[in-house]
C-alpha positions as CSV (number, residue, x, y, z in Angstrom):
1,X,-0.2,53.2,-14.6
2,X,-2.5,50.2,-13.4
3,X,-0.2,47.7,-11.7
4,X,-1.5,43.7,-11.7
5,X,0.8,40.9,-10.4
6,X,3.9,43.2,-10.8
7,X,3.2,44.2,-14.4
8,X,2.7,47.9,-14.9
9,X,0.2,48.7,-17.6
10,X,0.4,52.1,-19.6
11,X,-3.3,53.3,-19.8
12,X,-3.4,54.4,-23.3
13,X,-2.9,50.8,-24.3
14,X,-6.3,48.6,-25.1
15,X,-7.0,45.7,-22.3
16,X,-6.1,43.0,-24.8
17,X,-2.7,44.5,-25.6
18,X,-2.1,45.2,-22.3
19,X,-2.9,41.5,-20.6
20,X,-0.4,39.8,-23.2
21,X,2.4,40.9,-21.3
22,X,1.4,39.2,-18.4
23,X,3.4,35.9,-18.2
24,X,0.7,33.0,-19.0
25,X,-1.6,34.4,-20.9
26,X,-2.0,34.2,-24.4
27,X,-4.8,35.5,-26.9
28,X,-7.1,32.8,-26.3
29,X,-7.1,33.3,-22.4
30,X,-7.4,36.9,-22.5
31,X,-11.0,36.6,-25.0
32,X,-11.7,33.9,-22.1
33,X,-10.8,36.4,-19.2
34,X,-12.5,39.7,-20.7
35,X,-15.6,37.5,-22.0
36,X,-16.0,36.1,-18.4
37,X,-15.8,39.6,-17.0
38,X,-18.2,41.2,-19.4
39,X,-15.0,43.9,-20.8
40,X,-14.6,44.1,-24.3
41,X,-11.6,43.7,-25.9
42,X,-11.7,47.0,-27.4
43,X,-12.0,48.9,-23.9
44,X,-8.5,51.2,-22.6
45,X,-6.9,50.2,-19.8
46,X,-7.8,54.0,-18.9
47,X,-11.2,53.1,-18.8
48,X,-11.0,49.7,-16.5
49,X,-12.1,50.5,-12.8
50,X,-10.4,49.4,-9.7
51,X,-13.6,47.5,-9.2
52,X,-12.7,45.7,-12.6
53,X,-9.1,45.0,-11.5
54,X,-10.1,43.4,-8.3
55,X,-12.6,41.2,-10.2
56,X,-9.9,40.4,-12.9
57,X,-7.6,38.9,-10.3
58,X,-10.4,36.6,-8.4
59,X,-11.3,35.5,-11.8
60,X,-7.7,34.5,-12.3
61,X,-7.9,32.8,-9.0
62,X,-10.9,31.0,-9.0
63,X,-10.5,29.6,-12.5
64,X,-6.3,28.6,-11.6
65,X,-5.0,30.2,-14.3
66,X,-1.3,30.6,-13.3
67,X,0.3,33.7,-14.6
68,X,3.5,35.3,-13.6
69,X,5.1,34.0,-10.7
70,X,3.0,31.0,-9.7
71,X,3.9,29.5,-13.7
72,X,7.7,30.1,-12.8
73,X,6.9,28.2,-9.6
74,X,5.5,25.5,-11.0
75,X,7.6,25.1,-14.1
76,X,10.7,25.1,-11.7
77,X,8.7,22.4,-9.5
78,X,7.9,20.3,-12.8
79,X,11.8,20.7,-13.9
80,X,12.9,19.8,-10.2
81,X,10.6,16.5,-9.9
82,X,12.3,15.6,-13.3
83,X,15.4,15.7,-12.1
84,X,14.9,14.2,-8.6
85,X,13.3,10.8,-10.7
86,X,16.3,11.1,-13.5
87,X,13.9,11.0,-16.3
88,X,15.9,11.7,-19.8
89,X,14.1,15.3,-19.4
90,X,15.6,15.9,-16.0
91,X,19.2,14.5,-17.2
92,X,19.2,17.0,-20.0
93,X,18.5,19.9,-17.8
94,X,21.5,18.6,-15.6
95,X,23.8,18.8,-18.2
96,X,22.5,22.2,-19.8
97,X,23.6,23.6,-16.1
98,X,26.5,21.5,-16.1
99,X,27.8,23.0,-19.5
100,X,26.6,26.6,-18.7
101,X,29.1,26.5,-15.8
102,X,32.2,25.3,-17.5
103,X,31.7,28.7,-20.0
């Protein structure tokens, strides 16, 4: 099993396959990612080298494509700045919590 940003990947899978379950990327990302690498999307995951992995997450990093944690961090930073400036947004996701508790 190849392991990237907490996600384990089951090496029978194909590279494309395997990325989408990787919060924050979707199909047109992942032709993006595996173009700029030089992987095609055909490849196993069996077959991508630990050289390969490496260069997968600096690409991620240089190009600031948030996936996994870092989108959860920033989504909870948007929701928390539209809540500390009471938008209608922010009020609604006040009284979604609100409600959730009273159940």
């Amino acid at each position: 099993m190849v392991q990237i940003y907490g996600a384990n990947f089951n090496k029978k899978k194909q590279l494309s396959s395997a990325l989408k379950g990787l919060a924050g990327l979707n199909t047109f990302r992942i032709i993006n990612v595996c173009s700029g690498l030089g992987l095609g999307l055909d490849c196993k995951v069996l077959d991508v080298s630990q050289y390969h992995v490496l260069k997968l997450l600096r690409f991620l990093e240089n190009n600031e494509i948030l996936v996994e944690s870092s989108l959860k961090r920033s989504n909870q930073l948007a929701i928390k700045r539209l809540v500390d400036i009471k938008s209608y947004r922010g009020l609604k996701v006040i009284r979604k919590t609100f409600l959730k508790k009273l159940v």
